[in-house]
C-alpha positions as CSV (number, residue, x, y, z in Angstrom):
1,X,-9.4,-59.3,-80.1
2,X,-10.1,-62.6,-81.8
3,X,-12.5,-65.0,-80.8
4,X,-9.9,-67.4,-79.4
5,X,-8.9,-64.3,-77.2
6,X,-12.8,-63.8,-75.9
7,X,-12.8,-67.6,-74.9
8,X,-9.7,-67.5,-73.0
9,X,-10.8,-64.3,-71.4
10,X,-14.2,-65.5,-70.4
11,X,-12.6,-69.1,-69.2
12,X,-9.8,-66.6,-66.9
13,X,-12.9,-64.5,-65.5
14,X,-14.9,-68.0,-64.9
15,X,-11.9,-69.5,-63.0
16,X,-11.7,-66.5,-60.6
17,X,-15.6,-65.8,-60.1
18,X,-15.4,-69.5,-58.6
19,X,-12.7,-68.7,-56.7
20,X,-13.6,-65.6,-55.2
21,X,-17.1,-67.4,-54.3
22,X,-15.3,-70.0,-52.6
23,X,-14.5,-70.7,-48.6
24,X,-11.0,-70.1,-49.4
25,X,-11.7,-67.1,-51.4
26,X,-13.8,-65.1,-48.9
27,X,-11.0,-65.8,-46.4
28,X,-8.7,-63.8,-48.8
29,X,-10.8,-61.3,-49.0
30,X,-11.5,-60.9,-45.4
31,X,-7.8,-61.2,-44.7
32,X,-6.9,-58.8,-47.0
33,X,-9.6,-55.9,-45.7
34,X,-8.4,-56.4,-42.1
35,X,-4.6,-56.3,-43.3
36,X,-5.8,-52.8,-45.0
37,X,-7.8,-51.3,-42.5
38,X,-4.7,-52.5,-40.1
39,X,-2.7,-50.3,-42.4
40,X,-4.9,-47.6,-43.0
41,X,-5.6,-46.6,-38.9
42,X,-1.6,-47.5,-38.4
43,X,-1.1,-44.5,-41.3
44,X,-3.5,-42.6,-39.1
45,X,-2.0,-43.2,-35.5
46,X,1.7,-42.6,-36.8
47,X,0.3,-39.0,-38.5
48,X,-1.4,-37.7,-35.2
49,X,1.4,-39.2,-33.4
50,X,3.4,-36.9,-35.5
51,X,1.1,-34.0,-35.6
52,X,0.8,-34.4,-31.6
53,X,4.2,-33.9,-31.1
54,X,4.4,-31.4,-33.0
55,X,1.8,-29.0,-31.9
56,X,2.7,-30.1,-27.4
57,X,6.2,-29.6,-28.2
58,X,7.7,-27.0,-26.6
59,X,9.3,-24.0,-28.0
60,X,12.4,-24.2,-27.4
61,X,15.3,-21.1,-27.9
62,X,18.8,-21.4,-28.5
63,X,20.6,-19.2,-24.5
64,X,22.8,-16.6,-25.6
């Protein structure tokens, strides 16, 4: 990596650090942990929705 490469590298990291620490930034980051803890207890609900029915379900055997 040249020094040309360091520079643009640094500018890159400099652009989003002031972005990140911005108004608009910390909304995005806010709205992005509540979209994945949305996603993460909807994962959860669906898998003991799942494993509910599973385990309340009745047995059921085929009448001969």
């Amino acid at each position: 990596m040249g020094s040309a490469d360091a520079t643009q590298v640094q500018a890159a990291h400099n652009q989003i650090q002031t972005f990140m620490l911005s108004p608009e930034g910390h909304a995005g980051i806010e709205a992005f942990g509540f979209a994945a803890n949305a996603l993460f207890l909807l994962l959860f609900a669906a898998v003991g929705g799942a494993l509910g029915a599973r385990l309340v379900a009745r047995n059921r055997r085929p009448e001969v």
